[in-house]
C-alpha positions as protocol buffer text, in pm:
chain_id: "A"
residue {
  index: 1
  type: UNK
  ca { x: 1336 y: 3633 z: 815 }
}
residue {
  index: 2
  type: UNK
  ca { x: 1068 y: 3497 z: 1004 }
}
residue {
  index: 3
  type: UNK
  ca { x: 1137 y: 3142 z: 862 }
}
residue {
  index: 4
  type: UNK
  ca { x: 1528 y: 3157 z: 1066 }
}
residue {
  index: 5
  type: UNK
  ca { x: 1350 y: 3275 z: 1380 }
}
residue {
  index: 6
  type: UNK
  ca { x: 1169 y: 2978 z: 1355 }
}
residue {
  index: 7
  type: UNK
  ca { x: 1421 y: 2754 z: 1335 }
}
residue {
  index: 8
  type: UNK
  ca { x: 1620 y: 2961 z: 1591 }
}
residue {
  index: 9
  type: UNK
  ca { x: 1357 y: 2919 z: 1849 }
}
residue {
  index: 10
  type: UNK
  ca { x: 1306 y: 2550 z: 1815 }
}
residue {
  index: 11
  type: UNK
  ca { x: 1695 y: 2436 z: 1830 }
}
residue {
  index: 12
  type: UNK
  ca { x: 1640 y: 2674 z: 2130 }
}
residue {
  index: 13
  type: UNK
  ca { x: 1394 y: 2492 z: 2274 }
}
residue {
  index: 14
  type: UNK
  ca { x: 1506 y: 2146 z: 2207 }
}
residue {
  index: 15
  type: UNK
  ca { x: 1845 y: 2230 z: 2375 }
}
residue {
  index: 16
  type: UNK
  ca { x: 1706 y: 2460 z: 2644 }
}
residue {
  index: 17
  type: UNK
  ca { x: 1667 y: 2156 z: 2917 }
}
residue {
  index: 18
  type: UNK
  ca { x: 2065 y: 2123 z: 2834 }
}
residue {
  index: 19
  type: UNK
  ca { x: 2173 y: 2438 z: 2783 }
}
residue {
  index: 20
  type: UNK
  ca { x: 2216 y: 2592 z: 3034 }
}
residue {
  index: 21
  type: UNK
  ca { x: 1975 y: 2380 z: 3292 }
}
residue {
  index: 22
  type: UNK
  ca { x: 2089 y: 2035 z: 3294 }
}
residue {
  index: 23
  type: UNK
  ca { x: 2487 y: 2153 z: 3225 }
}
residue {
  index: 24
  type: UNK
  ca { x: 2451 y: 2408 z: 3475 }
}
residue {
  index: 25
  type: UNK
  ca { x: 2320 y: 2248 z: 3752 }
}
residue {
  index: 26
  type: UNK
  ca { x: 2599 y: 1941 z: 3691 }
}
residue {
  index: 27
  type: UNK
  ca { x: 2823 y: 2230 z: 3786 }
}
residue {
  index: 28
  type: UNK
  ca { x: 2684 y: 2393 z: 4058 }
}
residue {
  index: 29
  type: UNK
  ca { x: 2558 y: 2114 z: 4247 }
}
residue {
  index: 30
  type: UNK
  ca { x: 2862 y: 1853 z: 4127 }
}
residue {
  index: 31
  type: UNK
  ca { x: 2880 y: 1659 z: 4449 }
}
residue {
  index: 32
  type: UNK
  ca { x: 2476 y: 1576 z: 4421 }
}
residue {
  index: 33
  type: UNK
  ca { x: 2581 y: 1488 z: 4054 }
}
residue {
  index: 34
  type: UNK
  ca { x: 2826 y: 1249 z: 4143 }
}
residue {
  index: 35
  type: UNK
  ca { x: 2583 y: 1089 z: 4436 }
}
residue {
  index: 36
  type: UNK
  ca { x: 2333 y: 1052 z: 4177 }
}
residue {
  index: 37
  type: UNK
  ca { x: 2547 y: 845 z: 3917 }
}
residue {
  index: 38
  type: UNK
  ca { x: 2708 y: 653 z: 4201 }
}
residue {
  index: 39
  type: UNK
  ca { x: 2319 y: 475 z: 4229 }
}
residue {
  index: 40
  type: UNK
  ca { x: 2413 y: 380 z: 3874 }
}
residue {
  index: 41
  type: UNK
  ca { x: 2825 y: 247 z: 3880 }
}
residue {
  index: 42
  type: UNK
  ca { x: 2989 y: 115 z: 4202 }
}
residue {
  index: 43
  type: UNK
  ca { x: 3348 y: 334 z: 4131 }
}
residue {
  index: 44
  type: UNK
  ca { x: 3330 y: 676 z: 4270 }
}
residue {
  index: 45
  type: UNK
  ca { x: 3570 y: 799 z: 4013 }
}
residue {
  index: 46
  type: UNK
  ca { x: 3388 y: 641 z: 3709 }
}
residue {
  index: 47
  type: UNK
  ca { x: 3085 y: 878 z: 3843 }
}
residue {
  index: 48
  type: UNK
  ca { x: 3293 y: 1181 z: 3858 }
}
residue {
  index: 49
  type: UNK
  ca { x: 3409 y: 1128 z: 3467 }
}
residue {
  index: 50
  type: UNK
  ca { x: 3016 y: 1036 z: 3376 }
}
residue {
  index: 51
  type: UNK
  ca { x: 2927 y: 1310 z: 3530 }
}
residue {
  index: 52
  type: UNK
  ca { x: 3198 y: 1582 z: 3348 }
}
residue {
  index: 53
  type: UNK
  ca { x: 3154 y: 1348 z: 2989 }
}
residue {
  index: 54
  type: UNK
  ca { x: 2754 y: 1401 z: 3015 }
}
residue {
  index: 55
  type: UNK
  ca { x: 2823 y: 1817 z: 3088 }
}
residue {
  index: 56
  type: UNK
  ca { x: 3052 y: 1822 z: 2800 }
}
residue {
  index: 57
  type: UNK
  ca { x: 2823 y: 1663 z: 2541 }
}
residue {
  index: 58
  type: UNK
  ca { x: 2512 y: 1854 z: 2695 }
}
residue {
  index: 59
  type: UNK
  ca { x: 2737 y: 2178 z: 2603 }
}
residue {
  index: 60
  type: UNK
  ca { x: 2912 y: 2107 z: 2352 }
}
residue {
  index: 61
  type: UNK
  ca { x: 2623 y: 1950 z: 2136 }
}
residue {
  index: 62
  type: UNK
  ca { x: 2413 y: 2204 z: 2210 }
}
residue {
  index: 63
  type: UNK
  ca { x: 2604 y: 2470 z: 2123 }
}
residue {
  index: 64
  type: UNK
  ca { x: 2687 y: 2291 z: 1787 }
}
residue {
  index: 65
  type: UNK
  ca { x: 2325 y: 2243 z: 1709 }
}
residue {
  index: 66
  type: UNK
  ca { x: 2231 y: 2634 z: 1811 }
}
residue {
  index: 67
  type: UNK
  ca { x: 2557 y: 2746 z: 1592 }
}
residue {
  index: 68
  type: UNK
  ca { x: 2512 y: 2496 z: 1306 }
}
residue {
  index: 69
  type: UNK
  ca { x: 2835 y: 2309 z: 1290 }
}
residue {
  index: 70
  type: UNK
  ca { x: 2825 y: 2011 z: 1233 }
}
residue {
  index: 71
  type: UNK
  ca { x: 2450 y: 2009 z: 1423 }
}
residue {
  index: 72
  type: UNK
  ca { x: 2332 y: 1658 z: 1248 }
}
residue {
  index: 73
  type: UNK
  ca { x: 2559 y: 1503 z: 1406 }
}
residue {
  index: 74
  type: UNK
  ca { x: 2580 y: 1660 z: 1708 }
}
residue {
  index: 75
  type: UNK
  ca { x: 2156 y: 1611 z: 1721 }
}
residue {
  index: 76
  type: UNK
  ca { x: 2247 y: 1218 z: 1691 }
}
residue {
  index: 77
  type: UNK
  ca { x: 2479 y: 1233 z: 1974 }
}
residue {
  index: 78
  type: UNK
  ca { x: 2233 y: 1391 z: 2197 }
}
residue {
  index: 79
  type: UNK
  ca { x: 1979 y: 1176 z: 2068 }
}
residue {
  index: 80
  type: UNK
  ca { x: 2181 y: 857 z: 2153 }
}
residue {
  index: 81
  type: UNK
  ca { x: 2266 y: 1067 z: 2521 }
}
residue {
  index: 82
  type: UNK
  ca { x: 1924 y: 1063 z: 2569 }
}
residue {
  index: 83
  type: UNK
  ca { x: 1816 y: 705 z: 2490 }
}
residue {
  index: 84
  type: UNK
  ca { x: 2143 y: 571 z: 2718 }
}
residue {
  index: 85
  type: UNK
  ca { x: 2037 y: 858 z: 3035 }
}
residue {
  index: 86
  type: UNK
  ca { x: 1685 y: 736 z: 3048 }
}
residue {
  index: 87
  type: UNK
  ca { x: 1779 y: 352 z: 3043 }
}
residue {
  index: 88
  type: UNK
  ca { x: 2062 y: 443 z: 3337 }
}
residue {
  index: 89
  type: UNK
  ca { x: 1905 y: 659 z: 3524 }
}
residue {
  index: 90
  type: UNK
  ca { x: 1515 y: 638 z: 3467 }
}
residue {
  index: 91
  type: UNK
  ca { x: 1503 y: 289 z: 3525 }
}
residue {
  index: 92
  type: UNK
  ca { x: 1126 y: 266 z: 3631 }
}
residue {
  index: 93
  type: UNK
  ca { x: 1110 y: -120 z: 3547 }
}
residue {
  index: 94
  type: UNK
  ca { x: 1318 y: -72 z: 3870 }
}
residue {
  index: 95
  type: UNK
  ca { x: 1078 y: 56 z: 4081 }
}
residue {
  index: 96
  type: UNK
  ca { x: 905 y: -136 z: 4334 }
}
residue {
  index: 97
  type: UNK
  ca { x: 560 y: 83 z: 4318 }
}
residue {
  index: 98
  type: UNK
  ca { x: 537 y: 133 z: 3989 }
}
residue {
  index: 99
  type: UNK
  ca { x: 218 y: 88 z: 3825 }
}
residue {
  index: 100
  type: UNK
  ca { x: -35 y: 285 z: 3605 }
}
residue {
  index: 101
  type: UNK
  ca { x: -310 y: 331 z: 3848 }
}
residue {
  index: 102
  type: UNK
  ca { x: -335 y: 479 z: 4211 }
}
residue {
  index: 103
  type: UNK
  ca { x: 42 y: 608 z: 4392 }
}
residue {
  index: 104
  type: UNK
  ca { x: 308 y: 545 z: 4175 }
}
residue {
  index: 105
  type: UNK
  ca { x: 668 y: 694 z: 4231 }
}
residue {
  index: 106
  type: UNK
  ca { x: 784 y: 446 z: 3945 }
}
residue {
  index: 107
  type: UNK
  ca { x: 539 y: 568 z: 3722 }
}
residue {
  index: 108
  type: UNK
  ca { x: 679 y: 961 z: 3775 }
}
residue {
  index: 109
  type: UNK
  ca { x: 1030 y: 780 z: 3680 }
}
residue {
  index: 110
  type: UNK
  ca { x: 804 y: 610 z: 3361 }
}
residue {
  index: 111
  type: UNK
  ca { x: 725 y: 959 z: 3248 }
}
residue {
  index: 112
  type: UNK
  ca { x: 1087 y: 1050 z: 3222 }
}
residue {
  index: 113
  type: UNK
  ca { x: 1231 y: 780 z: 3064 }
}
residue {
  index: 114
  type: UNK
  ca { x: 976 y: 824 z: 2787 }
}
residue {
  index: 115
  type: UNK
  ca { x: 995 y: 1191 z: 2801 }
}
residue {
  index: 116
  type: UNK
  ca { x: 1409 y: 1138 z: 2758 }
}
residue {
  index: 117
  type: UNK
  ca { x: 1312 y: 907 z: 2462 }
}
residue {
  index: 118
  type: UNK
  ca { x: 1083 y: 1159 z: 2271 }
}
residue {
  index: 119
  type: UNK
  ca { x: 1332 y: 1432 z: 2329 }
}
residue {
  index: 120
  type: UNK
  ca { x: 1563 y: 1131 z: 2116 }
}
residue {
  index: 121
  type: UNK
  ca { x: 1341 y: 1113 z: 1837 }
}
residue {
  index: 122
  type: UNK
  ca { x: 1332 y: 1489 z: 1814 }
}
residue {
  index: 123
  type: UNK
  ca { x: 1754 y: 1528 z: 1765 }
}
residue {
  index: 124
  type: UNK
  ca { x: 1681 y: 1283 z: 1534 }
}
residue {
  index: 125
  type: UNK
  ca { x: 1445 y: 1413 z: 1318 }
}
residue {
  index: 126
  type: UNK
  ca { x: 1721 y: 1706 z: 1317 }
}
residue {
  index: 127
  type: UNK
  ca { x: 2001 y: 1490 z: 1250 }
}
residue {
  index: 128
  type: UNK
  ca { x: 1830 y: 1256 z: 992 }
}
residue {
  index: 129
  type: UNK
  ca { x: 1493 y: 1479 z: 819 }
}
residue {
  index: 130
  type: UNK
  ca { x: 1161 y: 1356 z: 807 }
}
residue {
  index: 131
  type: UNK
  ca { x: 1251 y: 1082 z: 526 }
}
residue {
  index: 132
  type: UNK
  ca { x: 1487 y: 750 z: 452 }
}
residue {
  index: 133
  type: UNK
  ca { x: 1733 y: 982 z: 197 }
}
residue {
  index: 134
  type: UNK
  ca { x: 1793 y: 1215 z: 502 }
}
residue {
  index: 135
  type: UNK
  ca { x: 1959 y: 888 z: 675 }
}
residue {
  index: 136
  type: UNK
  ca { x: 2136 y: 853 z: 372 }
}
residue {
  index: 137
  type: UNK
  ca { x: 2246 y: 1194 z: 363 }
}
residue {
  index: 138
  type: UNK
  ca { x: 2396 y: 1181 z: 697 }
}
residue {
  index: 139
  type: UNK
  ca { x: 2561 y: 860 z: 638 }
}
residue {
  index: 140
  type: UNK
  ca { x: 2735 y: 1001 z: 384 }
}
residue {
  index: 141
  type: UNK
  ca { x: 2850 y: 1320 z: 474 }
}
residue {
  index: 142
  type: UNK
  ca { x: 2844 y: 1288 z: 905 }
}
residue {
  index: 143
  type: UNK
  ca { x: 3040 y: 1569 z: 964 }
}
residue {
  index: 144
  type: UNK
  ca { x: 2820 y: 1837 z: 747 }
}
residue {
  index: 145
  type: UNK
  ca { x: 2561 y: 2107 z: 867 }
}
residue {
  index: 146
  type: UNK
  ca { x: 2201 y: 2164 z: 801 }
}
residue {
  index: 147
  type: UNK
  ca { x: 2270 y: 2534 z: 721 }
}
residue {
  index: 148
  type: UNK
  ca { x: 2014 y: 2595 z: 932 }
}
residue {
  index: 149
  type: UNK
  ca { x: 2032 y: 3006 z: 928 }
}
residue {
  index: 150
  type: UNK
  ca { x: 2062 y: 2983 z: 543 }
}
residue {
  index: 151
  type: UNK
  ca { x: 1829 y: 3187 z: 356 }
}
residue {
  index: 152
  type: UNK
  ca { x: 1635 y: 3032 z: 112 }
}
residue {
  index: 153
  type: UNK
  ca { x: 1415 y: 3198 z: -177 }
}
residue {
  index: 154
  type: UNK
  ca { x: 1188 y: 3022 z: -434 }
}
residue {
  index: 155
  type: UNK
  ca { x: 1208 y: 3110 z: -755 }
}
């Protein structure tokens, strides 16, 4: 019992900045969205359907990975999200101040792109194990779930 609360708590936390936060405020604040990816691509429609594709994966992943279905995969997906949203829009090779040491604006952007690329290597280490067989694994079967909630006894 404890053991599933466990896991329940950490897929919690390693969706919680998407679900709700990140997919929520895409919705509520969709115009500011849209602003925000049109610093990224010139076409104000291509923004729009970044914007509604990235809320849809944030959800829809998250929710797979909480439920169980088909949650390796959906962990990869997010994974790959993350690594493509921190080279898009934390771009702090961009930034004109940025440097290590005194006032850095770029260097707040440097903490988020790494931060987006840990949060990567966490979905995964839930998509893949902790070992080369779990690659493997997924490879072969992309589609299947962790069984995450499953109970597990030794005998």
């Amino acid at each position: 019992m404890m053991s599933t609360f466990i896991v329940i708590i950490a897929r919690c936390l390693l969706v919680l900045l998407f679900l709700p936060f990140s997919a929520l405020d895409k919705l509520l604040n969709f115009n500011q969205a849209v602003a925000q990816a049109s610093q990224a691509v010139a076409l104000p429609w291509l923004a729009k359907v970044l914007i509604g594709v990235g809320c849809l994966v944030e959800v829809v992943m998250s929710t797979a990975i909480l439920t169980g279905i088909a949650d390796r995969l959906a962990a990869c997906i997010l994974a790959i999200y993350c690594i493509v949203t921190a080279i898009v829009w934390k771009p702090f090779w961009k930034a004109p101040d940025f440097r290590f040491r005194g006032n850095s604006g770029g260097r707040d952007v440097f903490w988020d792109f790494l931060k987006n690329l840990a949060l990567a290597g966490g979905f995964f280490l839930l998509a893949f194990g902790t070992n080369a067989p779990g690659v493997q694994r997924f490879l072969n079967h992309p589609l299947s779930s962790s069984h995450p909630y499953a109970d597990f006894h030794q005998e």
